[in-house]
N, C-alpha and C positions, 0 to 999 in steps of 0.2 A: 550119409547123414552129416551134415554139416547144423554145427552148435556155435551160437555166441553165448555167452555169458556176460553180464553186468550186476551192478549195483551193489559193487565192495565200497569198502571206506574206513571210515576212523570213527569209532563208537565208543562210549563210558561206559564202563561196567554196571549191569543193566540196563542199559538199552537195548534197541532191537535193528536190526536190517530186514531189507527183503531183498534176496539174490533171484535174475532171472536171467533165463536162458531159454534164446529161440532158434527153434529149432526148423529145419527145415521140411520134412515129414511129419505127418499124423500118425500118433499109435495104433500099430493093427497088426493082430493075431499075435502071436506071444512075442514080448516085447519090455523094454525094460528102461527107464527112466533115470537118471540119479545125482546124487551130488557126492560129491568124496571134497578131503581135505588134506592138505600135507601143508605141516607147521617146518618150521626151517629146524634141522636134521632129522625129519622125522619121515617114516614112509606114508606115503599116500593112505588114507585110510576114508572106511568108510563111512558115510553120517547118514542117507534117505533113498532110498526110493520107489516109485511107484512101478510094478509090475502086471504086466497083461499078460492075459494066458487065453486069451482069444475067446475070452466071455464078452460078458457085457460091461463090467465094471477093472478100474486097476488096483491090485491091494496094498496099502501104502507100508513101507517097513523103515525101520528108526533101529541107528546103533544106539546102544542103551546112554552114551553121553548124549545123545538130543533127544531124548523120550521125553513128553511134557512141556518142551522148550521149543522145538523146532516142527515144523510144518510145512510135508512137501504137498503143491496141488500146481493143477494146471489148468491152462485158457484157453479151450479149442480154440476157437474164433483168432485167437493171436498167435497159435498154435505155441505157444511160451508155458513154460513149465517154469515153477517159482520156491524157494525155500524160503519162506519167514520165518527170521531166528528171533526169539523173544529171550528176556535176561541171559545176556550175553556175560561172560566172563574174559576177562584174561586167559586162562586156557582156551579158548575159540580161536584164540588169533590164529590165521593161517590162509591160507592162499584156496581159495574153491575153485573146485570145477565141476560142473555137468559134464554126462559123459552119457551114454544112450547105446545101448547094442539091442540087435535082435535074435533070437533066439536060445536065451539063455536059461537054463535051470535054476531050479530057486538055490540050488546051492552055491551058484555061480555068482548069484547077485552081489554078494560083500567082497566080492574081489576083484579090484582093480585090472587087473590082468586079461581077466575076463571079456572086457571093453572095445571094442575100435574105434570108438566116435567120442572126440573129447573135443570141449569148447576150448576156451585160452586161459580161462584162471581167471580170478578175480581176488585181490587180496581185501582181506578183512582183519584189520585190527581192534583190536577192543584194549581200551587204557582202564586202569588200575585207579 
């Protein structure tokens, strides 16, 4: 699977972005989605994503810092998968990436490690 990622930049606190990441493959059978973030000295962590379990629909999951704030979905047609981040802080700033693996358990989902398929990062500042 090969991932790009876009649409970082320089944001005021509250504001919003939309990060996207296209992807090369369509989701099918259990399958996993996401976006992680690593601020400078800090470890990769995780912030969304959407998982397939080889139903009909993906279930979307939020680390409790973007609950209410952030929103992952995707565009078959563009096959791009998207984060819209609304009131943004200064803690948000950090560098994103999508990342997509298949076959993962849901316990697997919040760990980077987990992963093979990572787009290039997109930094994302947000100013004070």
């Amino acid at each position: 699977v090969q991932l790009q990622a876009s649409g970082g930049g320089l944001v005021q606190a509250g504001g919003s972005l939309r990060l996207s990441c296209t992807a090369s493959r369509a989701p099918s059978g259990r399958y996993t989605e996401s976006w992680f973030r690593q601020a400078p000295g800090k470890e990769r962590e995780f912030v969304s994503a959407t998982h397939w379990s080889g139903g009909s629909g993906g279930r979307t999951i939020y680390a409790d810092s973007a609950k209410g704030r952030f929103t992952i979905s995707r565009d078959n047609a563009k096959n791009t998968f998207y984060l819209q981040m609304n009131s943004l802080s200064p803690e948000d700033t950090a560098v994103y990436y999508c990342a997509a693996q298949a076959g993962l358990i849901q316990s697997s989902i919040r760990n980077p490690t987990a992963y093979g398929h990572w787009g290039q990062g997109t930094l994302v500042t947000v100013s004070s």
